[in-house]
C-alpha positions in Angstrom: -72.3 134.1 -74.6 -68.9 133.1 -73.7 -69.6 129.8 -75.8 -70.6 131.3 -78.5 -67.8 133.9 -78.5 -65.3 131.1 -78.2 -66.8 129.2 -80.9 -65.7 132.2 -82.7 -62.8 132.9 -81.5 -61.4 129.8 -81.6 -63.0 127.1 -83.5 -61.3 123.8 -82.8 -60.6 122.9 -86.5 -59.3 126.6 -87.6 -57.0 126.2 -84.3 -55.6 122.8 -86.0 -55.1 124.2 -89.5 -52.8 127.0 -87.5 -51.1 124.4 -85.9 -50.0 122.9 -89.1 -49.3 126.0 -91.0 -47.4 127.3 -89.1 -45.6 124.4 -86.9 -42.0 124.2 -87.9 -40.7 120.4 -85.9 -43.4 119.7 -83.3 -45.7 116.9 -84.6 -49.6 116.6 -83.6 -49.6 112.9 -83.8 -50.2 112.3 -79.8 -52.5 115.1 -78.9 -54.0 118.2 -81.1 -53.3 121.2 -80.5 -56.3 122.2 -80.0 -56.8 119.7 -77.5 -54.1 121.4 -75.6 -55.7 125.3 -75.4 -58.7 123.5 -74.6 -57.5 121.8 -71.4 -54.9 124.5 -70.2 -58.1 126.3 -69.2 -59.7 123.4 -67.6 -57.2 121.2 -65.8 -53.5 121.4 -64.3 -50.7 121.6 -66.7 -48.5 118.8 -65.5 -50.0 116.0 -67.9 -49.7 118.4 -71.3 -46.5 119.7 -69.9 -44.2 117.8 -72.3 -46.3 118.7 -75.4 -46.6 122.9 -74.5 -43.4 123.2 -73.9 -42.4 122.0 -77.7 -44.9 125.0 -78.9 -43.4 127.1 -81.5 -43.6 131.1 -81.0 -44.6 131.5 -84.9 -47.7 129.2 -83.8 -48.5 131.5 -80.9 -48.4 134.6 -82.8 -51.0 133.3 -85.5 -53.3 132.3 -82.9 -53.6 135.6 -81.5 -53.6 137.0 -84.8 -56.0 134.7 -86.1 -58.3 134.8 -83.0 -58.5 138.7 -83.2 -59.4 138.9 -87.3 -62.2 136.6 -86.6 -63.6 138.3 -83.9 -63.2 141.7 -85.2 -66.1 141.7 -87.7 -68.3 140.4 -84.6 -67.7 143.6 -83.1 -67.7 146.3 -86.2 -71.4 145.8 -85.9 -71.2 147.4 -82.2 -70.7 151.3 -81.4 -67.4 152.4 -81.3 -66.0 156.2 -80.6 -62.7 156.2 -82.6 -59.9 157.6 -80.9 -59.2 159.3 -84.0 -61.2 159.1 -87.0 -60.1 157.4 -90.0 -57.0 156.0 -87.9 -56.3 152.6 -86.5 -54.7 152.7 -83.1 -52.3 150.1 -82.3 -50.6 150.2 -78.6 -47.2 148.6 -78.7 -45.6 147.3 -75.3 -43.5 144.3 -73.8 -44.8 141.7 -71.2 -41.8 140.4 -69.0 -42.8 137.2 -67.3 -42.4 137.1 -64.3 -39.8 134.4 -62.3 -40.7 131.0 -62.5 -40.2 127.8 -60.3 -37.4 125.9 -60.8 -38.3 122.7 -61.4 -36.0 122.2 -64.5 -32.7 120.6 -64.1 -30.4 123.6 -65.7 -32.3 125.5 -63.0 -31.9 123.8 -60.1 -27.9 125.2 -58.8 -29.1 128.7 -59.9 -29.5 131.1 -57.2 -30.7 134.2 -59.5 -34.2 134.2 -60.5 -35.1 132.0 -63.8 -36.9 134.3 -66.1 -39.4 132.1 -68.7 -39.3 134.8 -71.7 -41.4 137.5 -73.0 -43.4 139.2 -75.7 -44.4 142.1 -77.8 -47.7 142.8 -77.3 -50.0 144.9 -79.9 -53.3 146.3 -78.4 -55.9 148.0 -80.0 -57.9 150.3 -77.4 -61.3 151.2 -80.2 -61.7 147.1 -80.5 -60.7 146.1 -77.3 -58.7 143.5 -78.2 -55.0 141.9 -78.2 -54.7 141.8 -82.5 -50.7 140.4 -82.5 -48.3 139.2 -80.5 -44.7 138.2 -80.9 -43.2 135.2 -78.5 -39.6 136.1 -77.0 -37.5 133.0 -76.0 -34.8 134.6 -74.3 -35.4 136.7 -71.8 -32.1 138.9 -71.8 -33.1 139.7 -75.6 -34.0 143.1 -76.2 -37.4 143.9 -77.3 -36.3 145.8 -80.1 -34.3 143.1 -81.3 -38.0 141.6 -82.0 -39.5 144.4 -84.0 -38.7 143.0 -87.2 -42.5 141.1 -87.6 -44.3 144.2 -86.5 -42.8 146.5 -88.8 -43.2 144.3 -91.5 -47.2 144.4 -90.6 -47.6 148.1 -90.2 -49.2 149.6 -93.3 -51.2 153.2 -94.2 -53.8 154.5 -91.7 -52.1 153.0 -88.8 -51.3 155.5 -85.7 -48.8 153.0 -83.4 -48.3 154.5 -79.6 -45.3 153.2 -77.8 -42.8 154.2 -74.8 -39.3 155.4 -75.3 -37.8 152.3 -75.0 -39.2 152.0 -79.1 -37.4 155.5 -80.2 -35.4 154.3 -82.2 -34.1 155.2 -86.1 -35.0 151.9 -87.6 -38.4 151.5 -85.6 -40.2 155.4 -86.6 -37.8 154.8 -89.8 -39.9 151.6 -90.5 -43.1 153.0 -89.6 -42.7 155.5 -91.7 -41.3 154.3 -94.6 -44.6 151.6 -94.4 -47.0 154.9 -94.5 -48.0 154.6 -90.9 -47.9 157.2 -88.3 -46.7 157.1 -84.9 -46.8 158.8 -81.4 -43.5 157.2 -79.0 -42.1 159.1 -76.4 -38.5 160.6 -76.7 -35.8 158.5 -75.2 -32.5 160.6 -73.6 -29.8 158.3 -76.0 -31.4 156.3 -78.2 -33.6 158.7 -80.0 -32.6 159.2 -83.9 -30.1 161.9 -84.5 -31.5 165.5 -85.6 -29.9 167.7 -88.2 -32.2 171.1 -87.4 -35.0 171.6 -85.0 -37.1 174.9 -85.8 -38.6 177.3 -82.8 -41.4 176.0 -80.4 -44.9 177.0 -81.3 -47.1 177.4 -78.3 -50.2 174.9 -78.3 -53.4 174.8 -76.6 -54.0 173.6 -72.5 -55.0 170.1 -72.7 -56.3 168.7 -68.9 -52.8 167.4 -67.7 -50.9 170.3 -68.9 -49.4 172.7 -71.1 -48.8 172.0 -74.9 -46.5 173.2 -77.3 -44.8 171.7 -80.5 -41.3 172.1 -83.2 -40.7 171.1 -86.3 -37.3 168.2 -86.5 -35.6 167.2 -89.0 -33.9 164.0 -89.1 -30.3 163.4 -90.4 -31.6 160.6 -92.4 -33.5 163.1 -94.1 -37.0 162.7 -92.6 -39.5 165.9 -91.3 -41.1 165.1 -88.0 -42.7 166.8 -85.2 -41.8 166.9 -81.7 -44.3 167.2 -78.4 -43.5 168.8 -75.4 -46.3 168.3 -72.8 -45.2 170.1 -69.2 -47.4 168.8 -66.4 -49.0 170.4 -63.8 -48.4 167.3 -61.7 -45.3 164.5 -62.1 -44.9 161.4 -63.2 -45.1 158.4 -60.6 -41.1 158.7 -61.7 -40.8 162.7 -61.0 -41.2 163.8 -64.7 -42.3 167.4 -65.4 -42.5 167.1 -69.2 -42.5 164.4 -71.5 -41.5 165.2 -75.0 -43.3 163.1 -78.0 -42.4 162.6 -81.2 -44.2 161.8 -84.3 -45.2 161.8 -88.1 -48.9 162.9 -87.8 -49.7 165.0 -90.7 -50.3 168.6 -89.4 -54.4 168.4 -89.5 -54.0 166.3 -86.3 -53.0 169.5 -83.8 -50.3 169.2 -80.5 -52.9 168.9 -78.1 -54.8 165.9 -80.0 -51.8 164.4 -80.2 -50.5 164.4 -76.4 -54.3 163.1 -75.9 -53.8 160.4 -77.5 -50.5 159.2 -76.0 -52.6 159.3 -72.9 -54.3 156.0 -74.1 -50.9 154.0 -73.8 -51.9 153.4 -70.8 -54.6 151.1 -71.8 -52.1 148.3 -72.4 -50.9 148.1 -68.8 -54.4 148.0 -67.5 -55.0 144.9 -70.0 -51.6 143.7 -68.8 -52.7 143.8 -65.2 -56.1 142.0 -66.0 -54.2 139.4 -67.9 -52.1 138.7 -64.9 -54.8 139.2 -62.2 -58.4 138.0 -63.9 -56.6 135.4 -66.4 -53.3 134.1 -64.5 -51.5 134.6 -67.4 -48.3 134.1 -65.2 -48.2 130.6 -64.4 -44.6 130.4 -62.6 -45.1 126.2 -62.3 -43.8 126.6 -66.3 -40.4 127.1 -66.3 -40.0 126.1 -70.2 -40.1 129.3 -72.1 -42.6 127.7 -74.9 -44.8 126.7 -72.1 -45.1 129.7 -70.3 -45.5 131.5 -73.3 -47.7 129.6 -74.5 -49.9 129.9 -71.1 -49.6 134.0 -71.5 -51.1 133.5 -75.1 -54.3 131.7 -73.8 -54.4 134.0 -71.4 -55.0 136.5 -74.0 -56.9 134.7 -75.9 -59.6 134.4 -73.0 -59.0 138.0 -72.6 -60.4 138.6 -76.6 -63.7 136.6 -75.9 -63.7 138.6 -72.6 -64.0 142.1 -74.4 -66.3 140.7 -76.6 -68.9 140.6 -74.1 -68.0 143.4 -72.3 -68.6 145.7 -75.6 -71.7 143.4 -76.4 -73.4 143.6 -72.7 -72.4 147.9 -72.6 -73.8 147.9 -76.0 -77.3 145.9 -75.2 -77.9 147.7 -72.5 -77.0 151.3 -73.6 -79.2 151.1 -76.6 -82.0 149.9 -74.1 -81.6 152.4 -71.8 -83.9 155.3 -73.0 -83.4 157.4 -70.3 -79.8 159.1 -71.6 -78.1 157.6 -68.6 -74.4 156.6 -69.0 -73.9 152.6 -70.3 -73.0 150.4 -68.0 -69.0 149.9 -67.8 -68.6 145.9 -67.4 -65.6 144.7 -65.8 -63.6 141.9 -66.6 -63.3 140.4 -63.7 -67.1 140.1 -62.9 -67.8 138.7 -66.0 -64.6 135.8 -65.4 -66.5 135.3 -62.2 -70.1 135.0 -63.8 -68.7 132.6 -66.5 -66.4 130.4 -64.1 -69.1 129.4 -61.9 -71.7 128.5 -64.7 -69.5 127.5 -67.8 -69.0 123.7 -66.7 -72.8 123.0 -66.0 -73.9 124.9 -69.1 -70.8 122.4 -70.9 -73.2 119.1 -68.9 -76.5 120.6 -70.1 -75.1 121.9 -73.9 -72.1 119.4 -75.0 -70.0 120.4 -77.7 -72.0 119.0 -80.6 -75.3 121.3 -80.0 -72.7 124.1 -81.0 -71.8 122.9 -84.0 -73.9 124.8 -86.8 -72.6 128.2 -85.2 -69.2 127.5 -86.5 -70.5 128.8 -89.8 -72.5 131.6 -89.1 -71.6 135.1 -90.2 -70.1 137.7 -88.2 -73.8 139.6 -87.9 -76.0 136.8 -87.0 -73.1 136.1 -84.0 -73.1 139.5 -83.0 -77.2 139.7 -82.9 -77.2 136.4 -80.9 -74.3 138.0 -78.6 -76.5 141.4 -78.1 -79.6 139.2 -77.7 -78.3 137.2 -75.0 -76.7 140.4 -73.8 -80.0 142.0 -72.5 -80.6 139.0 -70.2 -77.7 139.9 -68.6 -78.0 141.8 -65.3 -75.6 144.8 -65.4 -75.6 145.4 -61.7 -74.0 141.9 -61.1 -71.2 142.5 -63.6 -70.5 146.6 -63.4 -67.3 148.0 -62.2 -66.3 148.4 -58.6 -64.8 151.9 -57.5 -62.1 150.7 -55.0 -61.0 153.0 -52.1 -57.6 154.5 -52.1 -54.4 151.9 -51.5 -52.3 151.3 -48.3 -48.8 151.7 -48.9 -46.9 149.7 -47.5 -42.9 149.8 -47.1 -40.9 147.1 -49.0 -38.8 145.1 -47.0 -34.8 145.5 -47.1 -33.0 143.5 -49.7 -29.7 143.7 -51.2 -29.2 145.1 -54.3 -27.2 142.3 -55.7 -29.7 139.9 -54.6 -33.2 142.1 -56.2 -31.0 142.2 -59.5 -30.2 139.0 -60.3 -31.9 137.0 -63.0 -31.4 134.7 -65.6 -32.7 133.6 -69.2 -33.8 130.7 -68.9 -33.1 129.7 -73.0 -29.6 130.5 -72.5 -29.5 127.8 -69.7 -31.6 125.1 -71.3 -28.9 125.6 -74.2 -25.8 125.6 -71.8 -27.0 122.1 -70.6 -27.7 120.5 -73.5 -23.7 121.8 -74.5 -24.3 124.5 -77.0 -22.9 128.3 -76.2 -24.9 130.6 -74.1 
């Protein structure tokens, strides 16, 4: 399954014909690109290390773009529950990357912590799947300063969730003006300025709390609405209430809406099987291109991953006649399952025996995935309740020392004598 979902994904030649689209400089003369997504999931980095860290973030972005349009018609054919009919849901949130080793020179005399970059992510929670991604060099940058691209893609039917740190005028302003809605938590001082806000109208009880809602209007001439959602318990943080803002029309009530903020949450469970299932933080790359470059086949795994997660939930649900709840496949089981059998499977079925399926339509791959599917033994690969977690206290450090960090662009360009 994870073969054939790969195959799909991404297809060796389509991976190539991004690379030269979209490469600006870098040259494939030495080694293919696709040559190099192959083996950064199969051997150690240091041999490819002076080709990944050349990759362009305009390459990584149409990867996962790419990878996600040509896996989505695979899985159209599978049940779905929309989180809101006739809506595409698109979860917006930034990946920091963690510290990385400092094995570069202009790294070296640096005492702070050497930060590799980090990215927009876009996931959509009805698919499953990471559908865009924009690469961020410099890790000091702000992530709005990269918002630009996914503005520019946003387009009618579209319902975009994102945290306050995205309520901003030009970001709702762009949404908007593109004809897609959002849901993005108010922020304290950044939020657009209001000319009027009308009275609070009393919503329903939704499970986490009490709901109400007011009608704003914008200085820049724009009617909104505005979410207040008090909770019955707080926030990890200590919030009471969390205030919302969005364009919804008024057909989609209060209480829908605070519901569905809930599944923004979603990202940072991806993002935390990404780091934990996928090692999408490799800290031996201290390049930004390489490290981003490593997150991005991280999530490129992660796509073929909730492929067969919807395909083995849906092949058993629709065989299971007696009304029981389907199976709920975790990600890291299925990682396991494929880890320990994909290289003798590779020894038994080389590379040419899957050939023909890199034509074949998006239904006859998704009935070979949900045939395969039911051979699958759900038991082996269902989610693990785990018991509640020890806290433990974190050690004393100073708060100079915990804070310090530096982008590690900004250092590559100081040593090579430009201005930081």
């Amino acid at each position: 399954m994870a073969r054939l979902a790969l195959q799909r994904a991404i297809a060796p030649q389509w991976i190539d014909e991004v690379f030269a689209e979209h490469r600006q400089r870098q040259y494939p003369r030495e080694l293919l690109f696709s040559t190099v997504v192959e083996l950064m999931t199969l051997v150690s980095l240091a041999a490819l290390y002076e080709k990944v860290n050349r990759t362009e973030p305009a390459i990584l972005r149409a990867l996962v773009q790419g990878s996600a349009q040509r896996l989505e018609p695979v899985l159209a054919a599978l049940p779905c529950q929309p989180s809101l009919p006739g809506w595409r849901v698109r979860v917006l949130d930034g990946n920091h990357l963690p510290a990385s080793e400092k094995r570069l020179a202009a790294l070296r005399e640096q005492r702070g912590a050497a930060l590799p970059g980090h990215a927009l992510v876009v996931y959509e929670p009805d698919l499953g799947l990471v559908t865009d991604l924009v690469a961020i060099e410099d890790a000091h940058a702000q992530e709005r300063s990269a918002m630009a691209p996914l503005i520019e893609c946003a387009g009618a039917g579209e319902l975009w969730l994102a945290d306050r740190n995205f309520c901003t005028g030009t970001i709702l302003q762009g949404w908007h003006q593109a004809q897609a809605c959002f849901i993005v938590r108010e922020h304290g001082r950044n939020s657009p300025a209001l000319a009027s806000s009308g009275p609070w109208v009393d919503g329903e009880r939704i499970e986490t709390g009490q709901v109400r809602e007011q009608r704003i209007d914008l200085k820049a001439g724009f009617v909104w609405r505005r979410i207040e959602l008090t909770l019955d318990k707080p926030t990890e943080a200590g919030d009471t209430v969390i205030l919302l803002w969005s364009n919804l029309p008024a057909a989609v009530g209060a209480h829908e809406i605070a519901r569905l903020y809930r599944k923004r949450w979603r990202i940072e469970g991806m993002f935390q099987r990404l780091e934990s299932v996928l090692h999408s933080e490799i800290r031996t790359l201290g390049h930004p291109r390489a490290a981003l470059l490593g997150f991005t086949v991280a999530v490129l795994a992660y796509n073929v991953l909730a492929t067969l997660k919807r395909s083995v939930e849906a092949a058993h649900a629709a065989a299971d006649e007696t009304g029981a709840a389907p199976p709920d496949v975790s990600t890291y089981y299925l990682a396991v399952q494929i880890r320990s059998q994909y290289e003798g499977m590779l020894i038994a079925l080389p590379p040419n025996e899957w050939s023909h399926w890199s034509d074949a339509t998006p239904d006859v791959i998704t009935g070979k995935l949900l045939e395969l599917a039911r051979c699958v033994d759900p038991i082996q690969v269902r989610t693990r309740t785990r018991g509640p977690k020890t806290r433990k206290p974190a050690p004393y450090v100073e708060g100079a020392v915990a804070r310090a960090h530096h982008s590690t662009a900004r250092l590559l360009k100081r040593a090579k004598g430009g201005t930081s």
